[in-house]
C-alpha positions in Angstrom: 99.9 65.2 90.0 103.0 66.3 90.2 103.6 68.0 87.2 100.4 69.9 87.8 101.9 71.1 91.2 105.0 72.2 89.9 103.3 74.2 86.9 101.1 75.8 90.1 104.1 77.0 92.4 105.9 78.4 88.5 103.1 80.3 87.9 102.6 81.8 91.0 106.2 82.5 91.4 105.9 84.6 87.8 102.8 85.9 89.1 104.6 87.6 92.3 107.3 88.7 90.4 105.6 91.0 88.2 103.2 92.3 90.9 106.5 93.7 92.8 107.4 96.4 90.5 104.0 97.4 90.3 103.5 97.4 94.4 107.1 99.0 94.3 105.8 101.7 91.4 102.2 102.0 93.5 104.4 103.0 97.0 106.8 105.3 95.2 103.4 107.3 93.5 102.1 107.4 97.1 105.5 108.3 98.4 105.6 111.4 96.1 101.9 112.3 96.2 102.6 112.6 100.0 105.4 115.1 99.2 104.6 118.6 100.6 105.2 121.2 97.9 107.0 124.3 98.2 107.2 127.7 96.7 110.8 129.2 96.0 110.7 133.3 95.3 113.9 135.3 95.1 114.6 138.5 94.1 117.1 140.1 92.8 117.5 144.3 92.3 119.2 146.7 90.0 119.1 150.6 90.4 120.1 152.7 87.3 120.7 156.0 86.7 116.7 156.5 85.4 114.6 153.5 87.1 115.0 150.5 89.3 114.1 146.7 87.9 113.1 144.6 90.2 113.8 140.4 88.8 111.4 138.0 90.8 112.3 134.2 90.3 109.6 131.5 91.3 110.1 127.8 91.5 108.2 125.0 92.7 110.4 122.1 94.7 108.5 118.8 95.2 111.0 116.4 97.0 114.3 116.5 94.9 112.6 118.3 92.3 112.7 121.4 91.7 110.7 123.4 88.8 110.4 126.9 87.2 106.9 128.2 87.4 105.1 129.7 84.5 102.4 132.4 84.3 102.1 133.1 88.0 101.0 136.7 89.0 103.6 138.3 90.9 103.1 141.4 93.0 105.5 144.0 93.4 105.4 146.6 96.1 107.7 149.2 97.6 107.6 150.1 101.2 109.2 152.3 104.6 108.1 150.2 107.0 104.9 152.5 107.5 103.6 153.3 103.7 102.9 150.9 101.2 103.2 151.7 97.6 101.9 148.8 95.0 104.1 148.7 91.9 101.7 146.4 89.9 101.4 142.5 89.0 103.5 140.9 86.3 103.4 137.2 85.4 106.1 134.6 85.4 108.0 133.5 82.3 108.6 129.7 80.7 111.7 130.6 83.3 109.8 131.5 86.2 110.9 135.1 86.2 108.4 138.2 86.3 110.4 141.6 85.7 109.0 144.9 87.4 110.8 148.0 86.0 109.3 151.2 87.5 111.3 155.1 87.3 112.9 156.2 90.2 110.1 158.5 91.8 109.3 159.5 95.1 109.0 156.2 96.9 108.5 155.8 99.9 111.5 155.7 102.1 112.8 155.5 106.0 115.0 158.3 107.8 118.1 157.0 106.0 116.4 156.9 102.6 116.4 153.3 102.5 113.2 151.5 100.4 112.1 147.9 101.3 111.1 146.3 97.4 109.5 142.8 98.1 107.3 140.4 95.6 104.8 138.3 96.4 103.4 135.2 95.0 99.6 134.8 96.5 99.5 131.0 96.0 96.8 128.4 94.2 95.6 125.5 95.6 98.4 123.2 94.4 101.2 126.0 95.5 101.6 127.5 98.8 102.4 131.2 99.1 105.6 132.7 98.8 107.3 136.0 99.6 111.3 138.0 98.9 112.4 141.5 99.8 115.4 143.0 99.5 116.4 146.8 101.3 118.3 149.0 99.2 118.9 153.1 98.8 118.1 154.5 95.4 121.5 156.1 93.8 122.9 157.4 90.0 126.0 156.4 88.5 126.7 159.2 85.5 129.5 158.7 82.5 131.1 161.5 81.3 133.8 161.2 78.2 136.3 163.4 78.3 139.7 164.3 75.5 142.8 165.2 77.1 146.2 165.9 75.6 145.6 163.1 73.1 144.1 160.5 76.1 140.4 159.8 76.6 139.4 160.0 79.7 136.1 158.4 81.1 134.8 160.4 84.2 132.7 158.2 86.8 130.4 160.4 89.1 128.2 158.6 91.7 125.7 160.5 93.7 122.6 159.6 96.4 120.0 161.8 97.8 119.9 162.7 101.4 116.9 163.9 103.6 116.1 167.4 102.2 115.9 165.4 98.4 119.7 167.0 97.8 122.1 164.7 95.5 125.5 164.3 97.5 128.2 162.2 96.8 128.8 158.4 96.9 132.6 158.6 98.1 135.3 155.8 98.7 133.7 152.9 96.7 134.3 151.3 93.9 133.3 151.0 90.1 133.9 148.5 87.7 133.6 149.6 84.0 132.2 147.1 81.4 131.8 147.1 77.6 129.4 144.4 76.4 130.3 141.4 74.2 128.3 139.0 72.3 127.9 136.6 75.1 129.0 138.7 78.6 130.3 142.2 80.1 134.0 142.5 79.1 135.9 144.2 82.0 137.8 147.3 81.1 139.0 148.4 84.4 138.1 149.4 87.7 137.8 153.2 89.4 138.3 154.1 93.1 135.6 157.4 93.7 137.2 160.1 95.9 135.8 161.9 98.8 133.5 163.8 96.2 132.2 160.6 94.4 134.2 161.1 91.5 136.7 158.8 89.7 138.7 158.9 86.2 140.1 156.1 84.2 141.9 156.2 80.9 140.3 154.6 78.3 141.7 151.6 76.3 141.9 153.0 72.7 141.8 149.0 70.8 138.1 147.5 71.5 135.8 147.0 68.7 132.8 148.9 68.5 130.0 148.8 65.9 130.3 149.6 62.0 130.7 153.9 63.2 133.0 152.5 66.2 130.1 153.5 69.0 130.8 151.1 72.4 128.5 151.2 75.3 129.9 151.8 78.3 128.5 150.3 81.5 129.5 151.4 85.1 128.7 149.2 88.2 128.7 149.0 91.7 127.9 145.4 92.5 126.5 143.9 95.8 127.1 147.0 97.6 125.4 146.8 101.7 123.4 149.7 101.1 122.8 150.1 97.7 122.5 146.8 96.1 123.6 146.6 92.6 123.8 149.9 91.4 124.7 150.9 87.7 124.6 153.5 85.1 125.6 153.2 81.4 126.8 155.8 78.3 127.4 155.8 74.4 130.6 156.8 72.8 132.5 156.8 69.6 135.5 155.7 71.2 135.8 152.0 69.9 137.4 150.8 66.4 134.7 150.3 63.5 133.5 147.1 63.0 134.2 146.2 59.3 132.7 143.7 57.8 134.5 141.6 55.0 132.9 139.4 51.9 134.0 135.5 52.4 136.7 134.4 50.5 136.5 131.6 48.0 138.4 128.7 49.0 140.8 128.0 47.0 141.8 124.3 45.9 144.0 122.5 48.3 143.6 119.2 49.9 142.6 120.7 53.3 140.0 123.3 51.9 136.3 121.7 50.6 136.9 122.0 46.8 139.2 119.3 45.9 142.7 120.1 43.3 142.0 119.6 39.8 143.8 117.3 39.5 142.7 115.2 42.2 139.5 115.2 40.4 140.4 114.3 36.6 142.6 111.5 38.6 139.6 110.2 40.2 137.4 110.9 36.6 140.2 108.7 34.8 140.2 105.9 37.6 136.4 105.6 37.2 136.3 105.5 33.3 138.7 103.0 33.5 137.0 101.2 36.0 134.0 101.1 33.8 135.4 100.5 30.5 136.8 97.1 32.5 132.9 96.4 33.4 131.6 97.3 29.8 134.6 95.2 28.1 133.3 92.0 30.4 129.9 92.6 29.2 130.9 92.8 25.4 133.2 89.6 26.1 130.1 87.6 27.7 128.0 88.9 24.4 130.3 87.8 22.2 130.7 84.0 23.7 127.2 83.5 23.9 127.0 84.4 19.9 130.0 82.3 19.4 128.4 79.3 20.9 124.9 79.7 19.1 127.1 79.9 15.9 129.6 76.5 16.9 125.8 74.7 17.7 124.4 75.6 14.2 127.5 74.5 12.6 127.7 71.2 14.5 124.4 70.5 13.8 124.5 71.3 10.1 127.7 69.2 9.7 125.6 66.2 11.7 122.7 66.6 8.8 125.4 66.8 6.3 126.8 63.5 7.0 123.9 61.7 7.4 
C-alpha cells in the first residue's frame, strides 16, 4: 500500500512539473496577445536642385518588439496650412520605407514660402493609424567648375525663392562638399557662402574617378532650421582615371598558394618512398607464405620418403 502511494504522489509531482511551463507559456501568449500595437512613421526630407524626395519609414512595435512593415500604402501630401495638394500613394518596402519623389513645382506654400510634406499611413485592422510631417522651404544648390591660373576651382551658389517667385540668395551658411565612395560620401571640404550665396573651394587634384577620371560632386546643406536637408550635385573630369590592371600570377614562395618546386618533388619523393616501404612488405608477406607452402611439401615428401 505503500508503494502504491508513493508511485501516486511521484507521478503527480512529474505531472505538475510539466504543466508549469505550459501554464507559464499559456500566460506569456495572453500577456502578449494583450499587448496594444503601435504604428511608428517617420519621415525624413531631401530638396535638390530639380525635385524633392520625401523617405517615409513605417514600423510596427508590439511590447519590446519592434518590426518593419511591408507593402503598406503610404500617402503623401503637401500643404500651407489652407490648401491641400495630394502627391500620390506609394507602398512600403521589405524595409518599411515608401519613397515619394515629385519636381519642385508650384506647391503650395505660406507667406514665408514654407511647405508642410506629411505621410500618412490609413491603418488595417491589426495596425492603428499613423501620421509624420516635416516643414521645410524649397531651395537649389548649383556647382560650377571653374580653371584658374593652373587651380580648379569649384563655385557653390545657393539660392531660394521669395514672394514675387524671384530666386535670391541663401547667404552665411554652410556647404559641405562630398564625392561618393563605394560604401559612403567622402568629405572633400567645407564652403562658407557670402552675403550673395556664393562660396569657392579649391579642388583636391588626387581622388580617383572612373576609367575617363569623371567624379560626381555632391553639395549639401544638412539639417538646416528652415530648409531641411538641402543638396545639389555636378559631373566633372577632374578626378584621376581609374585603371584597371590584369591579376598577377603568384609566383612560388612558401607564403603565396602555389607551393616551390621543390617543396613539391620533396613531398613526391617522400611519398614514393613511403610506398615502395608498403609494396616491399607486401612482396615480403608473398614471398613467406610461398616459402612455407614450399618447406610443407618438402617435409611431407621427405616423411613419405622415409617410410
Amino acid at each position: 500500500m505503500k508503494r502504491v502511494i508513493v508511485i501516486s504522489v511521484f507521478l503527480v509531482t512529474l505531472i505538475s512539473m510539466a504543466m508549469l511551463p505550459l501554464n507559464s507559456f499559456a500566460a506569456e501568449k495572453t500577456d502578449s496577445l494583450a499587448l496594444p500595437v503601435e504604428s511608428r512613421l517617420a519621415l525624413n526630407y531631401l530638396c535638390n536642385s530639380d525635385s524633392v524626395i520625401l523617405s517615409a519609414v513605417l514600423s510596427i512595435k508590439k511590447g519590446d518588439f519592434t518590426l518593419a512593415l511591408e507593402n503598406a500604402q503610404i500617402a503623401f501630401s503637401a500643404s500651407n496650412g489652407e490648401t491641400n495638394l495630394s502627391l500620390g500613394k506609394f507602398s512600403t518596402t521589405q524595409e518599411g520605407i515608401a519613397t515619394c519623389r515629385v519636381a519642385i513645382s508650384n506647391f503650395p506654400a505660406d507667406k514665408e514660402g514654407l511647405v508642410s510634406y506629411s505621410a500618412t499611413f490609413i491603418g488595417t485592422d491589426k495596425y492603428p493609424w499613423a501620421e509624420a510631417s516635416v516643414v521645410a522651404k524649397p531651395a537649389k544648390i548649383k556647382l560650377l567648375f571653374n580653371v584658374e591660373d593652373s587651380l580648379r576651382i569649384l563655385k557653390v551658389t545657393a539660392t531660394q525663392e521669395n514672394e514675387k517667385g524671384e530666386a535670391v540668395a541663401i547667404p552665411n551658411e554652410t556647404v559641405i562638399i562630398y564625392i561618393p565612395r563605394l560604401f559612403s560620401l567622402l568629405k572633400i571640404g567645407e564652403i562658407a557662402l557670402d552675403e550673395t550665396g556664393v562660396g569657392t573651394l579649391e579642388f583636391p587634384k588626387e581622388i580617383v574617378g572612373d576609367s575617363l577620371g569623371n567624379l560626381v560632386v555632391i553639395a549639401k546643406i544638412e539639417e538646416h532650421d528652415k530648409f531641411g536637408f538641402l543638396q545639389g550635385q555636378n559631373t566633372i573630369n577632374w578626378g584621376v582615371p581609374k585603371q584597371y590592371y590584369q591579376a598577377e600570377i603568384p609566383s612560388r614562395e612558401l607564403w603565396t598558394p602555389i607551393a616551390p618546386m621543390w617543396m613539391i618533388i620533396t613531398l613526391l619523393v617522400m611519398l614514393a618512398g613511403v610506398w615502395a616501404h608498403y609494396m616491399y612488405a607486401v612482396y615480403e608477406l608473398i614471398m613467406i607464405k610461398r616459402l612455407s607452402k614450399k618447406d610443407c611439401k618438402r617435409q611431407i615428401t621427405m616423411r613419405d620418403f622415409g617410410k
